[in-house]
TORKOL-4160 file (C-alpha; in steps of 0.2 Angstrom, whole numbers, padded with zeros to 4 digits, m for minus):
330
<pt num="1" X="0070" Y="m0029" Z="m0029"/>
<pt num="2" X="0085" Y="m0021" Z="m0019"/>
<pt num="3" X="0090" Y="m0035" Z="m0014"/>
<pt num="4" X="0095" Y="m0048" Z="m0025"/>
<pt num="5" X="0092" Y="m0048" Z="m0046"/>
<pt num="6" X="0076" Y="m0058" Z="m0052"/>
<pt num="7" X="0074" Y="m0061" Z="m0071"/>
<pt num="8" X="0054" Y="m0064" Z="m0068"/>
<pt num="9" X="0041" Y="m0065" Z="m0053"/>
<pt num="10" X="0027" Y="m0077" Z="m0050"/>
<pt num="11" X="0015" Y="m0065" Z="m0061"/>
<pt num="12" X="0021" Y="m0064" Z="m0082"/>
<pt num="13" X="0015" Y="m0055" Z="m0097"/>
<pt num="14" X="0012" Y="m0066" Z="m0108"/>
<pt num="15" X="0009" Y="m0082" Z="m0095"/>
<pt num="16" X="0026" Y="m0093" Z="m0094"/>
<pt num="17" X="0020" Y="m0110" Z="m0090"/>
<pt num="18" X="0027" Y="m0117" Z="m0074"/>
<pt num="19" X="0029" Y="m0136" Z="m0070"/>
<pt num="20" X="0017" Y="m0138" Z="m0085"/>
<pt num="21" X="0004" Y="m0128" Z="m0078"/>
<pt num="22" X="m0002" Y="m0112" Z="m0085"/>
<pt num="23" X="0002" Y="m0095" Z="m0072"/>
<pt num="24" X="m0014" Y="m0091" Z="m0066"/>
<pt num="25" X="m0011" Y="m0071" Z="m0073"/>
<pt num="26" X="m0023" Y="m0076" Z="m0088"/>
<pt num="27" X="m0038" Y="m0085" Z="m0074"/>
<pt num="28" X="m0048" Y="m0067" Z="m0076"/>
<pt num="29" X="m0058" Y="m0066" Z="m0092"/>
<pt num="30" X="m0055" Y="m0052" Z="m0105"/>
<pt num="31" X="m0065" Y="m0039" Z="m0100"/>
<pt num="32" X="m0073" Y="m0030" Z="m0114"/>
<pt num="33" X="m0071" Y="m0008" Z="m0115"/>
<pt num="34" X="m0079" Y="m0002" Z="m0131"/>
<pt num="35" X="m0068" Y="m0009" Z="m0145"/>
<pt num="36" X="m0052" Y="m0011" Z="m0132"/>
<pt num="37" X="m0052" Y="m0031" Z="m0125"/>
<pt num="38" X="m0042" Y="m0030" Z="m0107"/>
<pt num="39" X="m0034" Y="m0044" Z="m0100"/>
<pt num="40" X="m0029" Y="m0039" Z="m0080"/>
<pt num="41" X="m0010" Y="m0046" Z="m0076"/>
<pt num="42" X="m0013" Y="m0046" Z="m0057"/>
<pt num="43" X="m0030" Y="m0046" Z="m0048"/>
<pt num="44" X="m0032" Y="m0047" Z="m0032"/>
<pt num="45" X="m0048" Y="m0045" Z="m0020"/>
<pt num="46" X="m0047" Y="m0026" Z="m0018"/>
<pt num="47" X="m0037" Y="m0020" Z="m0036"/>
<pt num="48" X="m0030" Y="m0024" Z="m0052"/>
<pt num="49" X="m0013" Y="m0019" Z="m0058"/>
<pt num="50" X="m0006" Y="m0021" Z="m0075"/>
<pt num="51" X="m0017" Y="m0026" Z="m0091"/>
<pt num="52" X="m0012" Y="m0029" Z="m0109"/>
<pt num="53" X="m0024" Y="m0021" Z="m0121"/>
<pt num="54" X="m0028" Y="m0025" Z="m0140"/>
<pt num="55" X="m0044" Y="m0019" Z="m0151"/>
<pt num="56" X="m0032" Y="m0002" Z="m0156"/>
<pt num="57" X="m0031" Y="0003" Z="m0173"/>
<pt num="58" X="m0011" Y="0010" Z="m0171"/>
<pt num="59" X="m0009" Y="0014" Z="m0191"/>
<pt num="60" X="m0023" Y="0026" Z="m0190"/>
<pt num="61" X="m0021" Y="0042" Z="m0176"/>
<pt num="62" X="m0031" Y="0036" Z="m0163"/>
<pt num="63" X="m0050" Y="0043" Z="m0160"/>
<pt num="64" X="m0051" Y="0053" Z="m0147"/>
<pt num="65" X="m0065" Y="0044" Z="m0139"/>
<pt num="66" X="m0054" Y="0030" Z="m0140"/>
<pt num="67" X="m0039" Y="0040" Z="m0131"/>
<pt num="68" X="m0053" Y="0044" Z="m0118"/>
<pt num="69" X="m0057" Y="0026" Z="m0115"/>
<pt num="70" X="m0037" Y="0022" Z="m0115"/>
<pt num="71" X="m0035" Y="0034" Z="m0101"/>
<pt num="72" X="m0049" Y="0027" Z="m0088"/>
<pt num="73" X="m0043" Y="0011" Z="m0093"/>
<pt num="74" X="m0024" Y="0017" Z="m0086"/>
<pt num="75" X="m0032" Y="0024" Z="m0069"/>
<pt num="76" X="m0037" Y="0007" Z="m0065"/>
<pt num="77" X="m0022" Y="m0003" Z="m0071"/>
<pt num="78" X="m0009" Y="0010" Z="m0069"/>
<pt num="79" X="0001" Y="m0002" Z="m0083"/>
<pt num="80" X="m0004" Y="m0004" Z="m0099"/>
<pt num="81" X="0005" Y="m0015" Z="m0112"/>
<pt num="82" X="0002" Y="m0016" Z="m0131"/>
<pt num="83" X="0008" Y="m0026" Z="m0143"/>
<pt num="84" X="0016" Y="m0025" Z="m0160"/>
<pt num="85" X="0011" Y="m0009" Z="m0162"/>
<pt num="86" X="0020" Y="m0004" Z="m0176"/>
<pt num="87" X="0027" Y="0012" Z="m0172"/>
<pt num="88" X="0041" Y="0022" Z="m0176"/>
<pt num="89" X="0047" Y="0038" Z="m0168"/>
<pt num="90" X="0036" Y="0050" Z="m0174"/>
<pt num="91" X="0019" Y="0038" Z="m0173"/>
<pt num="92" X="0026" Y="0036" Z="m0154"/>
<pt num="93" X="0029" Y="0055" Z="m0153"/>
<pt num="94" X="0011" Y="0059" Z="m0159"/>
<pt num="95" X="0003" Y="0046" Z="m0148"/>
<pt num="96" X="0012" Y="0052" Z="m0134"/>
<pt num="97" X="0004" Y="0070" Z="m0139"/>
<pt num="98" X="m0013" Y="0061" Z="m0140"/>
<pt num="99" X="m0012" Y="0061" Z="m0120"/>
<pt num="100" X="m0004" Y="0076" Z="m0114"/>
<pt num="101" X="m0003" Y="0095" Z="m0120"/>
<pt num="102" X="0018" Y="0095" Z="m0115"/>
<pt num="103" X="0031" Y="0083" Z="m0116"/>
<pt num="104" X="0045" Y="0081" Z="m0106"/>
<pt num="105" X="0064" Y="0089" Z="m0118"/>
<pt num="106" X="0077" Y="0079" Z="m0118"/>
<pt num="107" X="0092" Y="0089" Z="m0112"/>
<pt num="108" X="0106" Y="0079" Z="m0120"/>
<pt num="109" X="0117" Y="0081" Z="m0105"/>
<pt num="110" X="0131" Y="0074" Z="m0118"/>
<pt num="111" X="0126" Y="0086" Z="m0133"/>
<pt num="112" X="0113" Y="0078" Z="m0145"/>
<pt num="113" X="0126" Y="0075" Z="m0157"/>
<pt num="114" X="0132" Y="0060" Z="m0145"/>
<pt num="115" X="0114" Y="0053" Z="m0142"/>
<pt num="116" X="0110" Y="0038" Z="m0152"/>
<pt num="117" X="0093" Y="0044" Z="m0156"/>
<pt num="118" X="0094" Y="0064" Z="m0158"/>
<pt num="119" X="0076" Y="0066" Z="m0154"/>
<pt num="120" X="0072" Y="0081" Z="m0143"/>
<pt num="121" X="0056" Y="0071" Z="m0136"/>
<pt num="122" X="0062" Y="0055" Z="m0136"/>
<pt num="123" X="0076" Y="0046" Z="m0120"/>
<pt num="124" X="0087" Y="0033" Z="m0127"/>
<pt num="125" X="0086" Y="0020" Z="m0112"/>
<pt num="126" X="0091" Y="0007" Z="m0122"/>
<pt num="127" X="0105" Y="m0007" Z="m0117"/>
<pt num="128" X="0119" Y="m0004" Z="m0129"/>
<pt num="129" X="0130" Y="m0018" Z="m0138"/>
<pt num="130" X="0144" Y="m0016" Z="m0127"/>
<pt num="131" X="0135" Y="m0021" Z="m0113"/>
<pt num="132" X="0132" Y="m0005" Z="m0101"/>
<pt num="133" X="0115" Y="0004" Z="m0101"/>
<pt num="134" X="0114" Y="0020" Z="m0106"/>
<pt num="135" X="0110" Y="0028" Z="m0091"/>
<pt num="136" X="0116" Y="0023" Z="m0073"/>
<pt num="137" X="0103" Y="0010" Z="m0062"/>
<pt num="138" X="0100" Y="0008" Z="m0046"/>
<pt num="139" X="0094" Y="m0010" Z="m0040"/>
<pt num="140" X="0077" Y="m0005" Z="m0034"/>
<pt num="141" X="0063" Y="0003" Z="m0042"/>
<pt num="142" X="0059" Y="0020" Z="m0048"/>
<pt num="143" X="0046" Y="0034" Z="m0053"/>
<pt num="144" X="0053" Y="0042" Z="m0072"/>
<pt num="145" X="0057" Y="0060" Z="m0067"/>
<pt num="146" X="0051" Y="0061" Z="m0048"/>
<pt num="147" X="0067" Y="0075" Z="m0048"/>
<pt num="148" X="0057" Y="0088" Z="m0056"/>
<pt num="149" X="0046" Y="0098" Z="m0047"/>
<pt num="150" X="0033" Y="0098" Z="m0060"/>
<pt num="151" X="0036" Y="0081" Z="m0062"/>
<pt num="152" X="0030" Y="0068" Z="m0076"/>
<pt num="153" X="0010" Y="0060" Z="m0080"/>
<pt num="154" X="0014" Y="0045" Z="m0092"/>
<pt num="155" X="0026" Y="0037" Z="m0098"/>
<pt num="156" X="0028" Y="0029" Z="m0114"/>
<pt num="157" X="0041" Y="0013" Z="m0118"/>
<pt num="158" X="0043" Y="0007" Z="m0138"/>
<pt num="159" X="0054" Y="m0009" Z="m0141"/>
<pt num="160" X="0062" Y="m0007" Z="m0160"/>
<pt num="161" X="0072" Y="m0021" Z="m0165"/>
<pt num="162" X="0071" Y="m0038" Z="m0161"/>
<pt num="163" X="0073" Y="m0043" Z="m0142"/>
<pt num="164" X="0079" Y="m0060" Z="m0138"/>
<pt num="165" X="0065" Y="m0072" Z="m0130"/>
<pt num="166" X="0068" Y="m0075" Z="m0112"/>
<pt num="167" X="0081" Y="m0060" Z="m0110"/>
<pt num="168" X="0072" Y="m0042" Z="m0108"/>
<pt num="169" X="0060" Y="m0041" Z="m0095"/>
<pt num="170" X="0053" Y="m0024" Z="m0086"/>
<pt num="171" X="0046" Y="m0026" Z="m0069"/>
<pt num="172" X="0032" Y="m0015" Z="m0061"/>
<pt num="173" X="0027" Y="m0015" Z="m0044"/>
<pt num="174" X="0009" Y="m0009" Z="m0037"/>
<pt num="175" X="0011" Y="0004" Z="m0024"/>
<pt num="176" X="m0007" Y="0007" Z="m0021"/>
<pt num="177" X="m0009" Y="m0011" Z="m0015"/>
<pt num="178" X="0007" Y="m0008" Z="m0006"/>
<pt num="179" X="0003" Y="0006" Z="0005"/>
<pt num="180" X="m0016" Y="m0002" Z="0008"/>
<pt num="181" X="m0008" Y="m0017" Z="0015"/>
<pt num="182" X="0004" Y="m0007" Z="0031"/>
<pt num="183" X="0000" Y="m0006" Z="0047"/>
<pt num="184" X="m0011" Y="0007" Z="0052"/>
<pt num="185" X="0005" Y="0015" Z="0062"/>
<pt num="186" X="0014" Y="0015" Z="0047"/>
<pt num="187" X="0000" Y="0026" Z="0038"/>
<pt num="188" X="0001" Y="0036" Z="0052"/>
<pt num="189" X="0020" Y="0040" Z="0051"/>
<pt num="190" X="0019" Y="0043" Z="0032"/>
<pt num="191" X="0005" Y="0055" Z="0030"/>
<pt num="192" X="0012" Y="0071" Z="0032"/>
<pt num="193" X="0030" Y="0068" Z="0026"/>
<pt num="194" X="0040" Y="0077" Z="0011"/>
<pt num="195" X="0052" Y="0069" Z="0002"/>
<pt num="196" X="0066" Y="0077" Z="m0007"/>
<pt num="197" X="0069" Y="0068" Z="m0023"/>
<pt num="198" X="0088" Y="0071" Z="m0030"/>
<pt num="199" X="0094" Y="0067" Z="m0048"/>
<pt num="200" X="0112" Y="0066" Z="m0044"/>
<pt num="201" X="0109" Y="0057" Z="m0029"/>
<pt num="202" X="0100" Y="0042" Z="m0040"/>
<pt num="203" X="0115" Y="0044" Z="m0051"/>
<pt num="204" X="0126" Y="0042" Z="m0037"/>
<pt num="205" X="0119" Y="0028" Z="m0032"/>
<pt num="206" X="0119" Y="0021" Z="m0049"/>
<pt num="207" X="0136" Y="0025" Z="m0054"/>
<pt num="208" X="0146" Y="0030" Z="m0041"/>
<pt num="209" X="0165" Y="0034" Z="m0047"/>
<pt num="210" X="0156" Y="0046" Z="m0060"/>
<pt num="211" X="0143" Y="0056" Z="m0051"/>
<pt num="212" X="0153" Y="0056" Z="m0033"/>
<pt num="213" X="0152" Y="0074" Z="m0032"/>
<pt num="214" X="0142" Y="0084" Z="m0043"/>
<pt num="215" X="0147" Y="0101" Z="m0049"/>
<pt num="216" X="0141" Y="0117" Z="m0042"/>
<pt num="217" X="0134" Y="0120" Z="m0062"/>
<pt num="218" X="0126" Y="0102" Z="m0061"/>
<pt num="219" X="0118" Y="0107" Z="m0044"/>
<pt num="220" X="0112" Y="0123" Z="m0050"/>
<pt num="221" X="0107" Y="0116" Z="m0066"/>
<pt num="222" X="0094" Y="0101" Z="m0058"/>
<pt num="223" X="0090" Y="0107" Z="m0041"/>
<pt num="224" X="0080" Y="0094" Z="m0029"/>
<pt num="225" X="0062" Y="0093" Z="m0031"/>
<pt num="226" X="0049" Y="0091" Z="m0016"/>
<pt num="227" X="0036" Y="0080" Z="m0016"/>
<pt num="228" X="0025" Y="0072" Z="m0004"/>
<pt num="229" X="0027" Y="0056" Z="0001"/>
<pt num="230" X="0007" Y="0050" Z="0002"/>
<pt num="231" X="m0004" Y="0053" Z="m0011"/>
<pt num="232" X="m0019" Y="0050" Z="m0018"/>
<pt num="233" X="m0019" Y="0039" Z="m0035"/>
<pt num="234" X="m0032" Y="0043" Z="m0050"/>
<pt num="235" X="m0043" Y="0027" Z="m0043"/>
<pt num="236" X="m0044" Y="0037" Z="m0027"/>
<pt num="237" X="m0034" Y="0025" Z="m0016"/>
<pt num="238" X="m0019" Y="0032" Z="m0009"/>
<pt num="239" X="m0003" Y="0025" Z="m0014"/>
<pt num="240" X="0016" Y="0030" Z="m0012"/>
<pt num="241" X="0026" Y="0042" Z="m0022"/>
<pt num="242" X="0043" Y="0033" Z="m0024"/>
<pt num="243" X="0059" Y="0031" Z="m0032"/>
<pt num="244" X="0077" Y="0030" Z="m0031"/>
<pt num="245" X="0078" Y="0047" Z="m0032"/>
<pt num="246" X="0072" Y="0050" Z="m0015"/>
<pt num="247" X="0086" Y="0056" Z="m0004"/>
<pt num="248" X="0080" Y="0067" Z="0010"/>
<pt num="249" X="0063" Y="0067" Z="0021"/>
<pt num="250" X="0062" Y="0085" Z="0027"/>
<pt num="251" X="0063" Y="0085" Z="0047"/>
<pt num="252" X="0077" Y="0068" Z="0046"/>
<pt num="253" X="0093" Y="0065" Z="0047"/>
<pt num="254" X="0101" Y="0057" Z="0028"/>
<pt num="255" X="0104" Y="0040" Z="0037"/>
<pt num="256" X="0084" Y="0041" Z="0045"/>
<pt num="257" X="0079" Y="0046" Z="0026"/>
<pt num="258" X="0089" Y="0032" Z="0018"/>
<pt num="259" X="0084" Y="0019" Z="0030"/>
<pt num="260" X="0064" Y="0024" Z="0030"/>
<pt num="261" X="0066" Y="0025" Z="0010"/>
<pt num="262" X="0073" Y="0007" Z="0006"/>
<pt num="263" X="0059" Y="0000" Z="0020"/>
<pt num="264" X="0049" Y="0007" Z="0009"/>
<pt num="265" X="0055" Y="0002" Z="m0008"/>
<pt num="266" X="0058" Y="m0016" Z="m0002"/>
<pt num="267" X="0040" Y="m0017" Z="0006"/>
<pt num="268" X="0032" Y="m0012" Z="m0014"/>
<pt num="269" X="0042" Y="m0022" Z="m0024"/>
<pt num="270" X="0040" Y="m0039" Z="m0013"/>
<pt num="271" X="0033" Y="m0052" Z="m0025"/>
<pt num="272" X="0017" Y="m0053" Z="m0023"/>
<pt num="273" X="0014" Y="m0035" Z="m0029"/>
<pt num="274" X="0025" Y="m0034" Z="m0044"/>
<pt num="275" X="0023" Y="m0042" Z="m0062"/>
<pt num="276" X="0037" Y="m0047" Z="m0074"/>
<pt num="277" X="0034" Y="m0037" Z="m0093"/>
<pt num="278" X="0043" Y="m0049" Z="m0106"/>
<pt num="279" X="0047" Y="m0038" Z="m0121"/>
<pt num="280" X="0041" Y="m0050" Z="m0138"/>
<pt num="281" X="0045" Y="m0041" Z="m0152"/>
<pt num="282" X="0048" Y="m0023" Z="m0159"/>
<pt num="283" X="0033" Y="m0013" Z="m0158"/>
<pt num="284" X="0028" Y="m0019" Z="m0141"/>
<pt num="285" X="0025" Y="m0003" Z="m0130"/>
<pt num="286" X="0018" Y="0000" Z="m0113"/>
<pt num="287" X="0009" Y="0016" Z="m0102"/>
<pt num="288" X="0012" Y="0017" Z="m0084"/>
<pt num="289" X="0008" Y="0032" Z="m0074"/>
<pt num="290" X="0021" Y="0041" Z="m0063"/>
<pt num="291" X="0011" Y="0055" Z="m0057"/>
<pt num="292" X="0004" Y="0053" Z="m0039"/>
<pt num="293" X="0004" Y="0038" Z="m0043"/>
<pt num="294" X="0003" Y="0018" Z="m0045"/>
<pt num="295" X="0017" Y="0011" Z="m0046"/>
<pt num="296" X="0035" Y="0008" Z="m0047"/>
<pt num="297" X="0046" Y="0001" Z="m0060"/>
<pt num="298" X="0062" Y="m0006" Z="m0065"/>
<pt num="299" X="0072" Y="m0017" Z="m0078"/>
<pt num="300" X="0083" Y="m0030" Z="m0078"/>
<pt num="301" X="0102" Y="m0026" Z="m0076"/>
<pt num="302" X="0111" Y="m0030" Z="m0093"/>
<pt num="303" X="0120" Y="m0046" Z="m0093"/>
<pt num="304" X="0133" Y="m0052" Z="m0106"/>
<pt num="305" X="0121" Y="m0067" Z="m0109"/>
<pt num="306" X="0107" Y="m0055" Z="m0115"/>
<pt num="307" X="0106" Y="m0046" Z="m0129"/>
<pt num="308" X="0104" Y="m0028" Z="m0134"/>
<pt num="309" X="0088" Y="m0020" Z="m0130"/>
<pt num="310" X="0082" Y="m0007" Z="m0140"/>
<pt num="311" X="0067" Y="0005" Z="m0130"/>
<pt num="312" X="0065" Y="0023" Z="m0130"/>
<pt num="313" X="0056" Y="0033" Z="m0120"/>
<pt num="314" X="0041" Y="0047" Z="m0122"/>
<pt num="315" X="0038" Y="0056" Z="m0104"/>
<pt num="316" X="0022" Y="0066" Z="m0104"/>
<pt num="317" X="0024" Y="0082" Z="m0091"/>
<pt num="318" X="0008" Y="0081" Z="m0077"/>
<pt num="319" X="m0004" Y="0095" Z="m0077"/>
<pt num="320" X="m0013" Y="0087" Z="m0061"/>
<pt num="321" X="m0017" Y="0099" Z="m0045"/>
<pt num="322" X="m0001" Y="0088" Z="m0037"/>
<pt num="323" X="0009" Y="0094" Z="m0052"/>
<pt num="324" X="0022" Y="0105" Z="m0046"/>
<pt num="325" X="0024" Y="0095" Z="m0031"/>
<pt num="326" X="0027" Y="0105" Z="m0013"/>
<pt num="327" X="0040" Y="0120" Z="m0009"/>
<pt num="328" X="0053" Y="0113" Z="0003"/>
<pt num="329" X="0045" Y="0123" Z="0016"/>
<pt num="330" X="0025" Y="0116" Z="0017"/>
């Protein structure tokens, strides 16, 4: 994925047809979870990544039995996508509360009287109508919040409006199956290291004239964040905490760090362990989890051909025992 832009990979939610033959996403029968119905996106002979699940009452509060079978559902998957949910901000809000005693605050680095949406618990990361996102990208994948030290659990994605078929797509990349499939050597290498993950070196890297030198007041005001770089996912498999926010490994040179980084990043989001996300319609929502964790993702880079995408984000804070991460020292 850092290396050249792809609207879609081989595996799509929904199925695209190809040469007039279905994608073979939709091969593995709905498997049946209470009252949820889960079809897998990618299964493979060892995992599965990705399911979109139906059988949810969203216009009631969601039982919390329900909420139970939601979350063991998401340790498997690691993404979850549901459709036409309905939701507005606070349905989303209180969902998100469903799975999570803390939410993550929106600091309005702007002043919340220049955000779109106002809404302490909620992060616009929406593609405007002039054609810039909102928020600077970097062309690989990333992990929501990594920069923290107590760093995120969930997130939570809502389309509102009406996106364009064909034209807004969010790709998620399986870092379990990823890390299984490196060399025994590799493993080796990675198992001990701490990575320092930066915010204003991902938005240097996104936007380059703006963020080139942060202030001493932006420095002090997010810090780095250490975290290690091997880590254990909810299924039990390891996996690899990654994302753009990753600048240093502890015990490297910047350049050694960057270099082993990228590897890394371009190894998880080959192909065959990422699946395109096609947004449908507003109401359409999807769960991934960023704590340890499972995967990666990223969205397409705006394009004057596309056209405005409207998705706003809950993040629900970890309270894992990885949760506050390393000190810089460990």
């Amino acid at each position: 994925m850092s290396a050249i832009f792809t609207t879609t990979y081989e595996n799509t939610c929904p199925a695209r047809p190809s040469t007039g033959v279905l994608k073979l996403i939709w091969a593995h029968e709905p498997i049946k979870y209470g009252s949820l119905v889960v079809r897998p996106v990618m299964v493979s002979k060892d995992s599965a990544f990705g399911a979109e699940v139906s059988g949810v009452e969203w216009s009631h509060p969601v039982p919390s039995e329900m909420v139970k079978q939601l979350v063991e559902v998401s340790k498997k998957y690691a993404v979850l996508i549901f459709r036409e949910t309905g939701f507005d901000n606070a349905g989303h809000i209180a969902f998100s509360q469903q799975l999570g005693d803390e939410l993550e605050i929106n600091p309005f680095y702007w002043g919340r009287e220049n955000d779109r949406v106002g809404e302490p618990f909620l992060w616009d990361v929406t593609s405007s109508l002039t054609g810039r996102w909102s928020s600077g990208t970097v062309d690989g994948g990333t992990t929501d919040s990594s920069f923290h030290q107590h760093r995120s659990k969930y997130s939570i994605l809502l389309s509102h409006g009406n996106p364009a078929a064909g034209g807004s797509w969010t790709h998620f990349a399986d870092t379990r199956r990823a890390y299984a499939d490196l060399p025994q050597d590799k493993k080796d290498e990675l198992e001990d290291l701490v990575v320092e993950h930066d915010l204003w070196h991902s938005r240097k890297l996104g936007s380059p004239t703006v963020y080139l030198d942060p202030t001493p007041q932006e420095q002090a005001a997010k810090p780095p964040a250490y975290h290690r770089l091997v880590q254990v996912a909810p299924d039990g498999r390891k996996t690899l905490y990654l994302a753009a926010h990753a600048k240093i490994i502890l015990g490297r040179s910047f350049a050694d760090s960057q270099k082993l980084i990228w590897d890394l990043i371009d190894h998880c989001t080959q192909a065959k362990y990422v699946f395109s996300m096609e947004w449908l319609s507003g109401g359409d929502m999807v769960w991934w989890d960023n704590s340890v964790r499972q995967s990666m993702h990223r969205a397409n880079p705006y394009t004057d051909e596309m056209t405005a995408r409207d998705v706003r984000r809950t993040t629900i804070i970890d309270d894992g025992p990885l949760a506050f991460g390393v000190k810089a020292n460990e």
